[in-house]
N, CA, C and O of each residue as an XYZ file, in Angstrom:
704
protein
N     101.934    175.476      7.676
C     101.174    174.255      7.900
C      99.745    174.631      8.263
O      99.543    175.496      9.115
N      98.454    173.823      7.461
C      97.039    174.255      7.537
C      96.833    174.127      9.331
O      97.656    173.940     10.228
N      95.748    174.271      9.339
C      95.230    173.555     10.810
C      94.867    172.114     10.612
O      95.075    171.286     11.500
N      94.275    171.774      9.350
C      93.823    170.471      8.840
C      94.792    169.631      9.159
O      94.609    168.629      9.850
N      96.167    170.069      8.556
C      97.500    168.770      8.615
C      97.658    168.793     10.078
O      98.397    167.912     10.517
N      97.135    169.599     10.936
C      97.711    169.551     12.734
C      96.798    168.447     13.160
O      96.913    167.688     14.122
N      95.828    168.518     12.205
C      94.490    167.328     12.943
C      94.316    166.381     12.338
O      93.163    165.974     12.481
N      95.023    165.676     11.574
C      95.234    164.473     10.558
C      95.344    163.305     11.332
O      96.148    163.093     12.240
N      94.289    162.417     10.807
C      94.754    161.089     11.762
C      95.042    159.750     10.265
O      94.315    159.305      9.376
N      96.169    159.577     10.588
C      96.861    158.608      9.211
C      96.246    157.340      9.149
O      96.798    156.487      9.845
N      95.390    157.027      8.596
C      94.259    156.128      8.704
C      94.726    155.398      7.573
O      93.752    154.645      7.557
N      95.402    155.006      6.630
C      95.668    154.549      5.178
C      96.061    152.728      5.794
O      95.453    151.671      5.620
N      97.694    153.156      6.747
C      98.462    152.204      6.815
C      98.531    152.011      8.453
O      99.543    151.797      9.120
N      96.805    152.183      9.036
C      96.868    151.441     10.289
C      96.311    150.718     10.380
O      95.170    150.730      9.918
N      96.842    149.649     11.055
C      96.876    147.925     11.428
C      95.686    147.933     12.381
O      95.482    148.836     13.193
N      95.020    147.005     12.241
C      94.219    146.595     13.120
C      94.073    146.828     14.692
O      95.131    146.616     15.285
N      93.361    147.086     15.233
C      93.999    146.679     16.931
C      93.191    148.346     17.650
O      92.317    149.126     17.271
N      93.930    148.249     18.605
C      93.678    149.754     19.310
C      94.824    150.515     18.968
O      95.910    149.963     18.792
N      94.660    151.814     18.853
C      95.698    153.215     18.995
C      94.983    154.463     19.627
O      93.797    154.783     19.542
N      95.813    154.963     20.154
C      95.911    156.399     21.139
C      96.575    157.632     20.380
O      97.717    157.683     19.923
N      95.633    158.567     20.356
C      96.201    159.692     19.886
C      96.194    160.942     20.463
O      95.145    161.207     21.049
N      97.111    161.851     20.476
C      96.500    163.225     21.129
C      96.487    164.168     20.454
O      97.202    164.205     19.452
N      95.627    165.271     20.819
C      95.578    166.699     19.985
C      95.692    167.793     21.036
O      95.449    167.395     22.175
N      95.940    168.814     20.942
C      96.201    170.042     21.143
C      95.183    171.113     20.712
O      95.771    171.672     19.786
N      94.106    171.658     20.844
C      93.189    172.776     20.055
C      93.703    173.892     21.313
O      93.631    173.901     22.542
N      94.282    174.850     20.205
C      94.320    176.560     21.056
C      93.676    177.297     20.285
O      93.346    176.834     19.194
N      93.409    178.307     20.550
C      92.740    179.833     20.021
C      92.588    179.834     18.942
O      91.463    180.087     18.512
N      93.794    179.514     17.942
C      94.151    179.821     16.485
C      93.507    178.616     15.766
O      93.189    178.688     14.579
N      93.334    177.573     16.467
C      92.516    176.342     15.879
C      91.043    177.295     15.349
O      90.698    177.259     14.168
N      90.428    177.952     16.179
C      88.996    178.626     16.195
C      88.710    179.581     15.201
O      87.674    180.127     14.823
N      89.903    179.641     14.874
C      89.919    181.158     14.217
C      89.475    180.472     12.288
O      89.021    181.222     11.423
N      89.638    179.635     12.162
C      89.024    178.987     10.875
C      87.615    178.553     10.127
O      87.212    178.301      8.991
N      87.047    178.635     11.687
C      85.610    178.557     11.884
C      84.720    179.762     12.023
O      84.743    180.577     12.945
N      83.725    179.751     10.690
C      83.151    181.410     10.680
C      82.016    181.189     11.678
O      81.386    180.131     11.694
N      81.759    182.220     12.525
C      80.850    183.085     13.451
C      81.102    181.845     14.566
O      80.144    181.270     15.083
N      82.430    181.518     14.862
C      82.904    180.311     16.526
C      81.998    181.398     17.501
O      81.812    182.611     17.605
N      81.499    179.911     18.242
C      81.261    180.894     19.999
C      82.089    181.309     20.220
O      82.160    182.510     20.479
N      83.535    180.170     20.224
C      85.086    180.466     20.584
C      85.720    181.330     20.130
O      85.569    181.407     18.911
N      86.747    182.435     20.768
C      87.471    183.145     20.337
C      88.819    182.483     20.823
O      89.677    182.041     20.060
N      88.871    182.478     21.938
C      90.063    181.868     22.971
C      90.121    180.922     23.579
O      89.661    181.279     24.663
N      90.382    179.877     23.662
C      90.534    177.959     24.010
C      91.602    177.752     24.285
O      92.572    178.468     24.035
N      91.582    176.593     24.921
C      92.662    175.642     25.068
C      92.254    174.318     25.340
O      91.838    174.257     26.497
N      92.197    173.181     24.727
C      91.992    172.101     24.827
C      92.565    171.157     24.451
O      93.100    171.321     23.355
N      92.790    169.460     25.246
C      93.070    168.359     24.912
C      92.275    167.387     24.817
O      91.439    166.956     25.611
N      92.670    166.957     23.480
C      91.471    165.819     22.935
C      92.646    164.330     22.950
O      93.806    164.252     22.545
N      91.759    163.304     23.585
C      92.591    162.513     23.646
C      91.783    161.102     22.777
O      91.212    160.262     23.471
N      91.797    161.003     21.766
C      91.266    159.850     20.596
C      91.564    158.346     20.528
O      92.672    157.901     20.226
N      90.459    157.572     20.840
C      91.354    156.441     20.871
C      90.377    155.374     19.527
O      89.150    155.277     19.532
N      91.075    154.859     18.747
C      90.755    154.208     17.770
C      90.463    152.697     18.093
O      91.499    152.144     18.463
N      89.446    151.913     18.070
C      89.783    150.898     17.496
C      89.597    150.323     16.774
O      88.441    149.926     16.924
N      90.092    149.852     15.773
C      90.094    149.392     13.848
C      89.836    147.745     14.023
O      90.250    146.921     14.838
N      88.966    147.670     12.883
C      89.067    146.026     13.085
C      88.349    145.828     11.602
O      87.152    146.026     11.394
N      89.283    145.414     10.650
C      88.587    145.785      9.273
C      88.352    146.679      8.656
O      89.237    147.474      8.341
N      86.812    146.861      8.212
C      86.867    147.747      7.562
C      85.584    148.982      8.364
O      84.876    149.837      7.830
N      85.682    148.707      9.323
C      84.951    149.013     10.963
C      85.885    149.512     11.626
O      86.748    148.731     12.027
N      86.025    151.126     11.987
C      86.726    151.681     13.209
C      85.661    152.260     14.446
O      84.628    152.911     14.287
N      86.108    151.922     15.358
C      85.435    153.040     16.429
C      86.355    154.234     17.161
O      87.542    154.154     17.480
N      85.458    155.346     17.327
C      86.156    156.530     17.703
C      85.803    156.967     18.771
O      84.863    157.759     18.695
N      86.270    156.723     19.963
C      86.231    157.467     21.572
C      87.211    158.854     21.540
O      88.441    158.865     21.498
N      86.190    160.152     21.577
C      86.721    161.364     21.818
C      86.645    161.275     23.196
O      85.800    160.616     23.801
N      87.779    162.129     23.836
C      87.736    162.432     25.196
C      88.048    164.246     25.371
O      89.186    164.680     25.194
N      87.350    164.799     25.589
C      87.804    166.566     25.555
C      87.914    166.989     27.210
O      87.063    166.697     28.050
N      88.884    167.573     27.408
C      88.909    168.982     28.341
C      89.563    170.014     28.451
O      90.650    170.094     27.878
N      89.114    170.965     29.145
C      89.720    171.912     28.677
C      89.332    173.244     29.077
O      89.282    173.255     30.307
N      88.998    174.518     28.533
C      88.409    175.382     28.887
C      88.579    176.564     28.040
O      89.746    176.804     27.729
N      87.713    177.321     27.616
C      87.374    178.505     26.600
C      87.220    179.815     27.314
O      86.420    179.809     28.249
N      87.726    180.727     27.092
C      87.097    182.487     27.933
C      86.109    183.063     27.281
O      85.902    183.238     26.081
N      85.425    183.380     28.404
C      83.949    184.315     27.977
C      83.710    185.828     28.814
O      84.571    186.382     29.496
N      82.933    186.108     28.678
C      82.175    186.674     29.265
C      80.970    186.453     30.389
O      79.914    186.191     29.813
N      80.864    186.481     31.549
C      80.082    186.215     32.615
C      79.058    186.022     32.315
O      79.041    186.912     31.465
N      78.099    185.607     32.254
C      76.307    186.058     32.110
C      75.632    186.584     33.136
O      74.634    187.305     33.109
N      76.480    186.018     34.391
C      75.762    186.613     35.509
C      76.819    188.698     36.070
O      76.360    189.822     36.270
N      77.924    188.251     36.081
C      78.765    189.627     36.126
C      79.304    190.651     35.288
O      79.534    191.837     35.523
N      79.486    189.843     34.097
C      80.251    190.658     33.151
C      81.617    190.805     32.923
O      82.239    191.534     32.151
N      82.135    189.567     34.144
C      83.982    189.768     33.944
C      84.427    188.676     33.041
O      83.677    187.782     32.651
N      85.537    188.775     32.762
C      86.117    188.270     31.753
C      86.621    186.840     32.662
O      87.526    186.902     33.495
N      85.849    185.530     32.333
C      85.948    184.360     32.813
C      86.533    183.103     31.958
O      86.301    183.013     30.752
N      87.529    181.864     32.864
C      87.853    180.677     32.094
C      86.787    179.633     32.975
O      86.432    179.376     34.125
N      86.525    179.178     31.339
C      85.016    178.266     32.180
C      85.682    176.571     31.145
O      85.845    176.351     29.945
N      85.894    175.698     32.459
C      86.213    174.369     32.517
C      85.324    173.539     31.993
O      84.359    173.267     32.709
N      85.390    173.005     30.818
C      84.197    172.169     30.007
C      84.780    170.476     29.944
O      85.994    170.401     30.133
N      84.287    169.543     29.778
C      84.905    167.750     29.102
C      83.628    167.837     28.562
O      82.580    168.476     28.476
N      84.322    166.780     28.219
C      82.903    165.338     27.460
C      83.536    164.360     26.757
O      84.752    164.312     26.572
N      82.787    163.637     26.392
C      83.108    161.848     25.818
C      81.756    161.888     24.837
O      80.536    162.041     24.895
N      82.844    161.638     23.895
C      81.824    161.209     22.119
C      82.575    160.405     21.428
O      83.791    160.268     21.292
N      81.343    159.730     20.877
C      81.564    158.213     20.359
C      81.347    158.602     18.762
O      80.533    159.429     18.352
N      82.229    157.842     17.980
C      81.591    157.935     16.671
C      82.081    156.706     15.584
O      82.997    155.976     15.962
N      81.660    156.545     14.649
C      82.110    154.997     14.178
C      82.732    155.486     12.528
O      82.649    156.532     11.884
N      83.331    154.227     12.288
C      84.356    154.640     10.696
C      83.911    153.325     10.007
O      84.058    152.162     10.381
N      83.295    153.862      8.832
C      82.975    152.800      7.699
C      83.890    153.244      6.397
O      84.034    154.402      6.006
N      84.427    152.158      5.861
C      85.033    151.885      4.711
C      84.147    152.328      3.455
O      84.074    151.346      2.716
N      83.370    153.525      2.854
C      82.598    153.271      1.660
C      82.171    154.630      1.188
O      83.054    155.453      1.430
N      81.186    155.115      0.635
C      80.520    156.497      0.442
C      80.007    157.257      1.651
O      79.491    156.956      2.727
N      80.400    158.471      0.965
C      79.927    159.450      1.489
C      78.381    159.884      1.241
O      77.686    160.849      1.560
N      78.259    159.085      0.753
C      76.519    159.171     -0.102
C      75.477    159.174      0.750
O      74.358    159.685      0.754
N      76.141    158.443      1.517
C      74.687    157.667      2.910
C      75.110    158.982      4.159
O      76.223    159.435      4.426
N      73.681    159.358      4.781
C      73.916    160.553      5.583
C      73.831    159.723      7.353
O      72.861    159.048      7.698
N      74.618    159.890      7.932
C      74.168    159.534      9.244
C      75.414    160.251      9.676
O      76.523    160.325      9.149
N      74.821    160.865     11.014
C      75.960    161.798     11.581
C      76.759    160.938     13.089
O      77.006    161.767     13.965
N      77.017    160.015     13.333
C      77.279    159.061     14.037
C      78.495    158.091     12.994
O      79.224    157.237     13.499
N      78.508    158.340     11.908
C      79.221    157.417     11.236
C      80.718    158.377     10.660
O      80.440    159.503     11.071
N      81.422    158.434     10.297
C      82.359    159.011      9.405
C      83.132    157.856      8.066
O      84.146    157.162      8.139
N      82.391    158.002      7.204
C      82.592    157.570      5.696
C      84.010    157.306      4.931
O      84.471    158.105      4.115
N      84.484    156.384      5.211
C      86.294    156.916      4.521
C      86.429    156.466      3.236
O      86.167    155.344      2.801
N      86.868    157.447      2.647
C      86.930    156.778      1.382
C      88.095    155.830      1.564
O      88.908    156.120      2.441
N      88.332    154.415      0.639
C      89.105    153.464      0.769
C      91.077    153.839      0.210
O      92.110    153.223      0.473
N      90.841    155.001     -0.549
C      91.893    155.814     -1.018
C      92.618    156.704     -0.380
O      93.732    157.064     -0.761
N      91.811    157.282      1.030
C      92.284    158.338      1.512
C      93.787    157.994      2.722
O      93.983    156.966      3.371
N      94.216    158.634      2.699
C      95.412    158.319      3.436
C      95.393    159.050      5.068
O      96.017    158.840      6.109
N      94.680    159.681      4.781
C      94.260    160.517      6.263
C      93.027    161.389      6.123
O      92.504    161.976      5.176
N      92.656    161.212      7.871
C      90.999    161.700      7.853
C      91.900    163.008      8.493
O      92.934    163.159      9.144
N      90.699    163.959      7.804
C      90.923    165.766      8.519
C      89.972    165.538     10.055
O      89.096    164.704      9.823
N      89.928    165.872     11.038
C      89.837    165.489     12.271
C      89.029    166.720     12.723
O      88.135    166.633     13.565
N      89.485    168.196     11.953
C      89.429    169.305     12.503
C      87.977    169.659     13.042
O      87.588    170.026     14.151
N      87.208    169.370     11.635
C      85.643    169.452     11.781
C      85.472    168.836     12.714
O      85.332    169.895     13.326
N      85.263    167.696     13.889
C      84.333    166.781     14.497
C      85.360    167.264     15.685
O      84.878    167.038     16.795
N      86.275    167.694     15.709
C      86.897    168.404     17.065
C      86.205    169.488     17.319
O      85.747    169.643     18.451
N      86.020    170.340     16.424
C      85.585    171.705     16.640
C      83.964    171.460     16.692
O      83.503    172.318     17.444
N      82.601    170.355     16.022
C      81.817    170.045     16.419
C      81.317    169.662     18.076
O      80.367    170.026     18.770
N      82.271    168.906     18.252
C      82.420    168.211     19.943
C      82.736    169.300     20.915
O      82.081    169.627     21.905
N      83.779    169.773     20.493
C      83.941    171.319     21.275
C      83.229    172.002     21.786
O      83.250    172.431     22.939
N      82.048    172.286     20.424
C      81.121    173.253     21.294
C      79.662    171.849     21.451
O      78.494    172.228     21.363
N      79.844    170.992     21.578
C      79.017    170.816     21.792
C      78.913    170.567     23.885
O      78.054    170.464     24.761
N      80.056    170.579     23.772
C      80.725    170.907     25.319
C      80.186    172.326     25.469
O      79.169    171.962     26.058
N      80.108    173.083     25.434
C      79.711    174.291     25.691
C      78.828    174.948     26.984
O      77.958    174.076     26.971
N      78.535    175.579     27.763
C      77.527    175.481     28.188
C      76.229    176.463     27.608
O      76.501    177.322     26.769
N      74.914    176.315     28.052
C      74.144    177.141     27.579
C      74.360    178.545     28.244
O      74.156    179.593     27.631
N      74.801    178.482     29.580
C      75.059    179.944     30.505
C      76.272    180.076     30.900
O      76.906    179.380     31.694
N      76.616    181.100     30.253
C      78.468    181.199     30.790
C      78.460    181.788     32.016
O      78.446    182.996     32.250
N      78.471    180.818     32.846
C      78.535    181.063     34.504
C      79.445    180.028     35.398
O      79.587    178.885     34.962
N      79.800    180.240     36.109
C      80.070    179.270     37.099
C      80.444    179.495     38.738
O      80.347    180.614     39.239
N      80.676    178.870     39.151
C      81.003    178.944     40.828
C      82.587    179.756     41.187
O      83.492    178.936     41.340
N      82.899    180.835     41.296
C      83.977    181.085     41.433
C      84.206    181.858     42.844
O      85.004    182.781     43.008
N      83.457    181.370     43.706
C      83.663    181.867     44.860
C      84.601    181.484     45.855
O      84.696    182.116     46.907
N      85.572    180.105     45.492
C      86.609    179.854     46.229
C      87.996    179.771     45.381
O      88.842    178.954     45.744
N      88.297    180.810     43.981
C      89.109    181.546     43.535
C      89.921    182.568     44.481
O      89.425    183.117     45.465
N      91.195    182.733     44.048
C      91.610    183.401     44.787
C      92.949    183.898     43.759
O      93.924    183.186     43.520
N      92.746    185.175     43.273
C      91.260    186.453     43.407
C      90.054    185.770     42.442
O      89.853    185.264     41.337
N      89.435    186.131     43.663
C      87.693    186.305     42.513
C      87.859    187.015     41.549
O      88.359    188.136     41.455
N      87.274    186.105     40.554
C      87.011    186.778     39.066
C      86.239    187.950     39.331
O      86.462    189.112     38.990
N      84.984    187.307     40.208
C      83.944    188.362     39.956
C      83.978    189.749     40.083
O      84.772    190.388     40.774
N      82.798    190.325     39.164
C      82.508    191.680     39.416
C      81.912    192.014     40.592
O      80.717    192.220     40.383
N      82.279    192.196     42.017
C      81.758    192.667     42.927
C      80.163    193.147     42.923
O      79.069    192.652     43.192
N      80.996    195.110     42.196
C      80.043    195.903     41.784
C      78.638    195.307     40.993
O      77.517    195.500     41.465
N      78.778    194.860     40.238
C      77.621    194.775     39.367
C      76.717    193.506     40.194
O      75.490    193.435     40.133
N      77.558    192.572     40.941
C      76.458    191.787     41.380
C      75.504    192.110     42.504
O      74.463    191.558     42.859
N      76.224    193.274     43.010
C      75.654    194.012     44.372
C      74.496    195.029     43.701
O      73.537    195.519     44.298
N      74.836    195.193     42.384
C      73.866    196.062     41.862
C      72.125    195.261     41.261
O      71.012    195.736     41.033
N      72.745    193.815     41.200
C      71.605    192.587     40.956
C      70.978    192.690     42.387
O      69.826    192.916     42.756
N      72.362    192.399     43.189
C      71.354    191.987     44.708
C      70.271    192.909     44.656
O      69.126    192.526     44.416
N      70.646    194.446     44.925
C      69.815    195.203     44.787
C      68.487    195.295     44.385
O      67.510    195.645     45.047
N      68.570    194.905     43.113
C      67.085    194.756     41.905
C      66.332    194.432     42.451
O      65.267    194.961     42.769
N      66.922    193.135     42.738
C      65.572    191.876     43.559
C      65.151    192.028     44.979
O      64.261    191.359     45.504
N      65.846    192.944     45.557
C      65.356    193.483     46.986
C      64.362    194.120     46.540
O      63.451    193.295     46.602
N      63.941    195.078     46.121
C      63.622    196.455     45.708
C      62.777    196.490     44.153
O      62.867    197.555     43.543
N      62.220    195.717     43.707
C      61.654    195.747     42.434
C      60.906    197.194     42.050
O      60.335    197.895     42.885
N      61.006    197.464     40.815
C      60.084    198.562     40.300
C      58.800    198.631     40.501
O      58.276    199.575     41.092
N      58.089    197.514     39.973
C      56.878    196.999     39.592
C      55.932    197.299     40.735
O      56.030    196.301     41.449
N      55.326    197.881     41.129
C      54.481    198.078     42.165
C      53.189    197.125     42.623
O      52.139    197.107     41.980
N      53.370    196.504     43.571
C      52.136    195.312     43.246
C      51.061    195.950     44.521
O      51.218    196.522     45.599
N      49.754    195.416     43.578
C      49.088    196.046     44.800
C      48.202    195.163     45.682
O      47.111    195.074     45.118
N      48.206    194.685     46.474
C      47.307    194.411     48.179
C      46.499    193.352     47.439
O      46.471    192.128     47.317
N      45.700    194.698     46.902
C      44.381    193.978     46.670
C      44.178    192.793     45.580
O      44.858    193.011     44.577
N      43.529    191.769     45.522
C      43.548    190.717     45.058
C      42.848    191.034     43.870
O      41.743    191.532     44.084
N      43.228    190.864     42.417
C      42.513    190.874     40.941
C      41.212    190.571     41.079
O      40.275    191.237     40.640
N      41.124    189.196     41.912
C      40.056    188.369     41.552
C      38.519    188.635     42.965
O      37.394    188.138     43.014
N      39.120    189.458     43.735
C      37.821    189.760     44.735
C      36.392    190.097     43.830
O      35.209    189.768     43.922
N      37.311    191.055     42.790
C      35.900    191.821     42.333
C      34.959    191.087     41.628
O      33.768    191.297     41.399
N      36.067    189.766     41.184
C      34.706    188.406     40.662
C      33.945    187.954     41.704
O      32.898    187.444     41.306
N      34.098    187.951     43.032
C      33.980    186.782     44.050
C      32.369    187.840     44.096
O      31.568    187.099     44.665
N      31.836    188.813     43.844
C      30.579    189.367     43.994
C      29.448    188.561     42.967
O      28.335    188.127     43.266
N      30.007    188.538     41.936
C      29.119    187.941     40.235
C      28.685    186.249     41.367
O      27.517    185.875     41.472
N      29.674    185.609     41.951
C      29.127    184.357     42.515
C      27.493    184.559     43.495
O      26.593    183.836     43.069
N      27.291    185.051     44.156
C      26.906    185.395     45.404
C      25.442    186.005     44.863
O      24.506    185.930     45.658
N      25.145    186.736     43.267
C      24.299    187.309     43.034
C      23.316    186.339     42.610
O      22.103    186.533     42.526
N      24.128    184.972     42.276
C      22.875    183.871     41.955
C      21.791    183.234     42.535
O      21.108    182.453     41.873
């Protein structure tokens, strides 16, 4: 079975009204998608439709959490992501571009889901794979290496010196 048929929402012969759906995305969902942030996931998407004609609306609900790599330590971290995305279903071509809409053709019997899961996904993402893990128990963190940051910033290389750049202008004033 594809990943596509796991993310199928049977759109042909549903009735009007509201419906609730759920999904499941693990690891192997990611693995279909060339150059994923994701390697390793686990998430629940919880979809709720409501149809009214030839007009659907689509409330994504995601949470969940993906493993990375620290940005600040370097240990191997699970970092807790959600979000809520909206998107709308028109009855007609695919011709017309708007990324807020999803196009159905009037023939199709089910929408593939996979793409706009795995869009939303990372759009959950964060920009810095970091987070607060100081009331874990055990700490993720790398001890070592952050004691080796503390360090840095005590103690900089850069040698700065006393004297002010700009004194040696403050003479050019004074000669006028």
């Amino acid at each position: 079975m594809g990943v596509s048929n796991l993310y199928s929402l049977p759109y042909l012969g549903m009735k009007d009204g509201f419906h609730e759906y759920h999904f499941k995305v693990e690891s192997q969902f990611f693995m279909d998608f060339e150059n994923s942030p994701i390697q390793k996931g686990d998430f629940d998407i919880n979809l709720s439709v409501d149809k009214s004609g030839n007009i659907s609306k689509f409330d994504f609900y995601i949470t969940g959490f993906f493993e990375a790599i620290c940005d600040r330590c370097l240990a191997e971290i699970r970092i807790p992501v959600s979000g809520n995305f909206k998107m709308h279903g028109k009855m007609g071509n695919e011709d017309e571009a708007d990324d807020d809409v999803i196009y159905i053709n009037p023939d199709q019997s089910n929408i593939d889901m996979s793409f706009y899961f795995y869009e939303m996904i990372c759009l959950t993402l964060p920009l810095i794979n970091v987070y607060n893990c100081n009331n874990e128990v055990p700490r993720v963190c790398d001890d070592t290496v952050l004691s080796k940051l503390s360090i840095d910033k005590k103690s900089p290389n850069v040698k700065t010196d006393n004297k002010n750049v700009w004194d040696s202008l403050q003479g050019l004033l004074s000669d006028n």
